[in-house]
N, C-alpha and C positions, 0 to 999 in steps of 0.2 A: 310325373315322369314315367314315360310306358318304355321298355326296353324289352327284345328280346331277349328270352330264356332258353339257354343251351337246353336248359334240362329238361323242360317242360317241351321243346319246338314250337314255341308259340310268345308272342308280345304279350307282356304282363306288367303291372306296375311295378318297381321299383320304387320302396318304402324301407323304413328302419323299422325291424320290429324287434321287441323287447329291449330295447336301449335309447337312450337320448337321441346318440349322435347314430351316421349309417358306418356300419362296421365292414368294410370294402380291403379285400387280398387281392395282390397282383404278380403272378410269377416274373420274378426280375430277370437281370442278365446273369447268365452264365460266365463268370470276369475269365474267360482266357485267352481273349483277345479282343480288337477292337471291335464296337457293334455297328452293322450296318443297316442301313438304309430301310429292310425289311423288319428288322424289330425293333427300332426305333417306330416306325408307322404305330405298331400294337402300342408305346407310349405314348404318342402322341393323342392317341386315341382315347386314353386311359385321362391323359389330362383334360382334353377337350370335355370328357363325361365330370368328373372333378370339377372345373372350373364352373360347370354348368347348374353343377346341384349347388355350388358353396353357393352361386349367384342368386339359384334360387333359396337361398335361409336353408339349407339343410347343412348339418352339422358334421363333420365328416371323422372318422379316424380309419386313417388309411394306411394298412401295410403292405412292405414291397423287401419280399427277400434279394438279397446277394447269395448265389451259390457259387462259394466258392471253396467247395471240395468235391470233384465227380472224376469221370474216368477221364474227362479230357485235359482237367485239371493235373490231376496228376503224371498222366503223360508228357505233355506240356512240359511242367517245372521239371518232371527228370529230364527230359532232353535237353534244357535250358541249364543243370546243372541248379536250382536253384530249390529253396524251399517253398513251402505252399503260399505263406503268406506276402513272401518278396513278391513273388510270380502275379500273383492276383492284384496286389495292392496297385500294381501301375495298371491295369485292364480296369479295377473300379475308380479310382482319380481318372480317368482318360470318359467313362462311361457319365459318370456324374459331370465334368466340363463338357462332354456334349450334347448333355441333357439340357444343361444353363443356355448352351448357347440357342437350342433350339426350343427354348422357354417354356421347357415343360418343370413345373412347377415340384419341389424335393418333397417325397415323402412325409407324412408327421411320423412314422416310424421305420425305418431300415433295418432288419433283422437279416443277420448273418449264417449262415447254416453251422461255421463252426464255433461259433460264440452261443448254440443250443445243441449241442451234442449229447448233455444229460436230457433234454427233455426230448429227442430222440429214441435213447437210451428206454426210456421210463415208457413212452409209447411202446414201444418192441415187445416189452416187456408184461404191458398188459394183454396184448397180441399171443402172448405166450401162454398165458395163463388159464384162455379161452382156445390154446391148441390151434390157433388159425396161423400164428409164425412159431416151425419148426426149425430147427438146425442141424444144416447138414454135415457131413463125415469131415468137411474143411474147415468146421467155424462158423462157416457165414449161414446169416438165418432170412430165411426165404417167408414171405407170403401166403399160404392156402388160397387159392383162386376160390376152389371148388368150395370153400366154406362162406362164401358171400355172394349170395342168391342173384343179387341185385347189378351184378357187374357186366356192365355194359350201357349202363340203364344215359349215360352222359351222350355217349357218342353213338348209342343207337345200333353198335354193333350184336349180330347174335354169337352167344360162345355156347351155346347147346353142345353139351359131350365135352366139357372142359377134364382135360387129364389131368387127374390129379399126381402132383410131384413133377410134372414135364419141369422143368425148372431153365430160366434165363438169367445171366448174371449182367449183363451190361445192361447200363443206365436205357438206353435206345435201340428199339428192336423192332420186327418188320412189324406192317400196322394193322396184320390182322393176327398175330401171338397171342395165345391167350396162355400164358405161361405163369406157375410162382416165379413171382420176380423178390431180389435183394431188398433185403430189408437193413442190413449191413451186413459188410464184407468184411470176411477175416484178414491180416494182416497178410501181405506177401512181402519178401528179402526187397529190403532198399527203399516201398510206400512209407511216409506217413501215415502214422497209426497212433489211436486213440485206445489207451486200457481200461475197457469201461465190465462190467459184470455181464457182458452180451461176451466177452475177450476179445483182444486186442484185434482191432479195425478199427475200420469207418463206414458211414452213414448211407444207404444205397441213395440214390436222387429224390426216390419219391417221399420215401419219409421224411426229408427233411423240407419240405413246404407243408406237409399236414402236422408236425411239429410244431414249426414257428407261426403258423396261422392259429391254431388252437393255443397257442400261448398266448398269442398277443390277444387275442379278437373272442377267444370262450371258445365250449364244443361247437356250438352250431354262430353262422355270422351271415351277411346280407347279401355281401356279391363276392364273389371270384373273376376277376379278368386277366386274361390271356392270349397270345396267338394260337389261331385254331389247329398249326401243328402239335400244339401241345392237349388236346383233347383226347389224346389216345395216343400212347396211353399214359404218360403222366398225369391228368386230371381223372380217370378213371380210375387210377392208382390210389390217388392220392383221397378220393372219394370209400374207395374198397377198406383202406386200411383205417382213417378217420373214423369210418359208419361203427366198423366191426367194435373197436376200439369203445366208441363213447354211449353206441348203443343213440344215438340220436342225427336228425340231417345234419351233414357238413353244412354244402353253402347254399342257400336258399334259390342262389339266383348266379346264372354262371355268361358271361361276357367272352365270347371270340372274335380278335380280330381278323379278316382272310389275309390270305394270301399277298405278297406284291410280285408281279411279275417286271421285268423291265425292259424294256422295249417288246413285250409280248412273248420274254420267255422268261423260265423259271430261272432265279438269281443263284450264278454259281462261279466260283473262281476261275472253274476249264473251259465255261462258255464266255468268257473275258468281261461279264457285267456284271460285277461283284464290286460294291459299290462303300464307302462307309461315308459317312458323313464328312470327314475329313481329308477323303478323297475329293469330293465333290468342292468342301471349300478351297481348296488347292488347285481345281480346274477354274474357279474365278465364279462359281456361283454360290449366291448370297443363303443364309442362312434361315435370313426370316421368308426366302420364297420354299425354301425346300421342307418347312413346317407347315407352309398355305396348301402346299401340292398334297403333301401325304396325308393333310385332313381335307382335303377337298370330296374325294372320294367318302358316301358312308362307311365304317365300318364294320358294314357286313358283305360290302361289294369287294370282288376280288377290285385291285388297280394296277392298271398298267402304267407302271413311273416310264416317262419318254423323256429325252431331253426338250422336244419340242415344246411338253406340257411344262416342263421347269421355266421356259425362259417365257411362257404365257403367263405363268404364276407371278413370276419378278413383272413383268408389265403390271398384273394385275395389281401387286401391292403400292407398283408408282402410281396410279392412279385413286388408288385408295388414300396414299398419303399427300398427293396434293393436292386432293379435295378437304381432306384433313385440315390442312394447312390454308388452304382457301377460307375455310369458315371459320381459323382461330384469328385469323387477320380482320376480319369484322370489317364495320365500314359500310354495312348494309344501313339502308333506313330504318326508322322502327318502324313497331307495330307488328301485324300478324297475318299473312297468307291462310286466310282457314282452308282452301282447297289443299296447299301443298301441308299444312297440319294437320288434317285428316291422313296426305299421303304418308307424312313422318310415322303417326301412329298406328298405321295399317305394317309399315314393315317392321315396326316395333314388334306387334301384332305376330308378325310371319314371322319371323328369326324366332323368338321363344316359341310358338306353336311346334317348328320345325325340328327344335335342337328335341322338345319336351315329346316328341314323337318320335322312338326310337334313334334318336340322337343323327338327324339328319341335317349333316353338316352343307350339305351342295345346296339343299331348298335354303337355307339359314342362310348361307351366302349369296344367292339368286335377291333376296329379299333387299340387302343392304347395298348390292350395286344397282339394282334398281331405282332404289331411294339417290343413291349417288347423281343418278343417269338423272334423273328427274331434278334432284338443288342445281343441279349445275346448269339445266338447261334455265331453271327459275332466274339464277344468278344472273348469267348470259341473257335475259330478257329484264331484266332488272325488276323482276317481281319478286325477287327471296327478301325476306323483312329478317329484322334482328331474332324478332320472337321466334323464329322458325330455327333462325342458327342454334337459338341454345334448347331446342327440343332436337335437332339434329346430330347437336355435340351430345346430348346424354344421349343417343342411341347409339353414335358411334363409338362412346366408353362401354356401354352396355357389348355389343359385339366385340370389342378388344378385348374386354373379360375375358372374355373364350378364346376368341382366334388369334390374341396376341401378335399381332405384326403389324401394327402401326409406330411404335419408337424405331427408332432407326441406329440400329450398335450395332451392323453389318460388317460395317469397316473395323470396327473392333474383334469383331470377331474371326474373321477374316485374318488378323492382324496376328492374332495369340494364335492362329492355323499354320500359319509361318514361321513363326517363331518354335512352334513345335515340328515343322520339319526341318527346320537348321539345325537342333539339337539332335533328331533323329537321323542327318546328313539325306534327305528326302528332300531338301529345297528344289531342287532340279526338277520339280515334277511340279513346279507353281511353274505358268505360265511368265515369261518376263512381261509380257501387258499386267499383268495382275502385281507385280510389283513395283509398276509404273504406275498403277492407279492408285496405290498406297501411299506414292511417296508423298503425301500431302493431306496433311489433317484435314478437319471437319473446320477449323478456326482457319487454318490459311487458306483456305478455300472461299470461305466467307471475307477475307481480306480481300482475296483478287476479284470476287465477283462484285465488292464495295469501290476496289478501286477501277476497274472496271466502268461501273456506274457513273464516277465521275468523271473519267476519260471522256464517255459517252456528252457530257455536259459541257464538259469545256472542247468538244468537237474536236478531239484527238482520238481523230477516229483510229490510226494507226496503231496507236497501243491499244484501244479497246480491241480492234480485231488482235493483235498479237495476246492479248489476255484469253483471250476463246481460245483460239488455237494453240496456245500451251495447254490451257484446261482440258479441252478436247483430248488431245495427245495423250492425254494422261487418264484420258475414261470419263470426264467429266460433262454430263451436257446442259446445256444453259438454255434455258428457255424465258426469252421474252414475253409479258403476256400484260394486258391491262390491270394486270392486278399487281404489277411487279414483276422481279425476275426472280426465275423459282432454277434450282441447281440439283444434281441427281447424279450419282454414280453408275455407270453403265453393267 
């Protein structure tokens, strides 16, 4: 597996070294509100690399912090009247069901930033001892920049003539500061606070990711991934205070996902395309398109998410799944096409070469609707043999590994998207077609297109067309085809 390396600016292998398994950190969500659209991509991204190594036999132990104590957090819950852990608890349940729904696969471990507050604590502290975090005249104990040489070395910036003591206290600051930043913050009238031998506060941002990665994963570990807003300076941070600390590399090997712009501009709630996932299944598009779109793009290419590209992705996946569906129906001759088995193993071939090549998901995808374009034209000429289906079916298990969007729990999920904006009184913002397309399971659906069928037979053609045209009405489309009649939500 060759991946680009933040740290190095250059593609490098990707290996486990000094442990069994690959010892893999991911800056998680910030829980104080719902996540959108643009940092969901950076997960999506993070599973696709995941799914791709377990495929390949590599053994994984993978952490993904929750931050869920910082300055937004806190503001937040006091405007809300509420405590930290109420406040957070429903942004992480809300963050995790839209992980599930958009199949990105759950951590082997979730560390919490206030569930490591002592090993926080004990970091600081060592930081203290080597004089590089001092504490200033309020409590709170700052950083030394100017005592670690090495800072900058992530994101390439120069900090030549770093002032020593200039000092920043918020978590996020402009992106060329080169300031002692909070290491924890003293207590102020009304915050939650922690009485630890650092006195009473809490944990600034960046310590609490080189905390919980060096707890779970050892001083030095394999990869770090993240969105590349977070390269500076949180990963630089987070590099500065780990190095000083343990005297050895942080992370070997460091993963950014770019940017998503949406419709070709930066994602912001003033520019009206501030988007969450849950917005999106509420305007009536499907879940497993809007997982196909955001890994379509590599990520290391910025993307521009368009609705137009959304509703090409939903096509894309109907044809994926009823080619799917085409070759689990069988009914082919036997025997064996060596030219289209040669083609089978050649896109075999191309999807791992692609993914295993800086994880390039668009070549990896080009390879398998090719293979598509080509059984189906075999099919349609009636040259596809049996033996070919089942080298076809393990290629396309092989690629759902990864891309995940061949089961079809749309409509479910869709479903539980509804049901969370009627509890949230947000129903109104589902489209009524989208409620019309709901009102009819997976099973009675399959009833009418069975009764349907026999309509058709017994030449009652009237109610077969009044079965279409209710189905229709309601989102559903029916397609006739030599192989049977195949049924699709719009």
């Amino acid at each position: 597996m060759e991946l680009f390396n933040t740290l190095g600016g250059k593609i490098e292998t990707l290996e486990p070294v000094g442990a069994p398994e690959m010892r893999m950190y991911c800056c998680g969500p910030t829980v104080y509100d719902y996540g959108h659209i643009g940092n969901f991509r950076t997960f999506l991204h993070v599973d696709v690399l995941r799914r791709f190594l377990r495929q390949q036999g590599v053994t994984l132990k993978f952490v993904m912090n929750i931050t869920d104590v910082d300055d937004k957090i806190i503001r937040n819950a006091s405007a809300a009247g509420k405590n930290i852990a109420d406040y957070t608890g429903k942004y992480e349940k809300a963050f995790f069901e839209d992980s599930d729904a958009l199949g990105i696969l759950r951590p082997e471990i979730v560390a919490h930033a206030t569930s490591c507050i002592p090993d926080m604590v004990a970091l600081i502290q060592k930081l203290a001892e080597q004089d590089i975090a001092y504490q200033a005249e309020d409590g709170s104990w700052y950083f030394r920049i100017a005592r670690f040489p090495g800072y900058g070395k992530l994101s390439r910036k120069d900090f030549e003539g770093i002032e020593d003591g200039a000092r920043v206290d918020v978590d996020e600051y402009e992106k060329d500061a080169a300031r002692d930043f909070a290491l924890w913050k003293a207590s102020k009238p009304g915050e939650q606070s922690w009485n630890t031998e650092l006195g009473c506060g809490r944990p600034g941002w960046h310590i609490e990711c080189s905390a919980m990665a060096t707890k779970f994963l050892g001083e030095s570990f394999d990869l770090h991934c993240g969105g590349e807003d977070l390269m500076f300076p949180h990963h630089e941070n987070e590099i500065a205070q780990s190095e000083s600390a343990t005297g050895h590399p942080f992370a070997r090997h460091w993963m950014h996902v770019r940017f998503l712009l949406v419709e070709g501009r930066k994602m912001s709630k003033s520019e009206g395309n501030f988007y969450t996932l849950r917005d999106l299944l509420l305007k009536g598009y499907r879940a497993s398109a809007i997982r196909f779109l955001l890994i379509s793009v590599p990520y290391r290419h910025q993307m521009n998410f368009t609705f137009e590209s959304l509703l090409e992705s939903t096509n894309a996946i109907d044809r994926l799944r009823t080619f799917h569906q085409r070759m689990l129906k069988g009914g082919f001759p036997e025997g064996l096409d060596e030219l289209l088995a040669a083609t089978t193993a050649k896109a075999e071939q191309g999807y791992t070469a692609s993914l295993a090549n800086d994880l390039n998901t668009a070549e990896a995808r080009a390879a398998i609707f090719e293979l598509v374009r080509t059984a189906n034209s075999a099919a349609d000429a009636g040259t596809l043999r049996a033996g070919n289906v089942q080298q076809i079916l393990r290629v396309l298990d092989l690629f759902d590994g990864v891309f995940a969007v061949l089961k079809d729990n749309d409509a479910e999920i869709t479903r539980s998207a509804l049901a969370w904006a009627e509890q949230e009184g947000r129903l109104s913002e589902a489209a009524p077609e989208l409620l019309a397309k709901l009102s009819l399971s997976d099973a009675e659906i399959e009833g009418l297109v069975t009764e349907r069928t026999q309509a058709k037979k017994a030449r009652n053609f009237a109610r077969a067309d009044a079965i279409r045209n209710e189905l229709i009405a309601k989102g559903i489309l029916i397609e006739d085809s030599k192989d049977g009649v195949r049924w699709r939500r719009k």
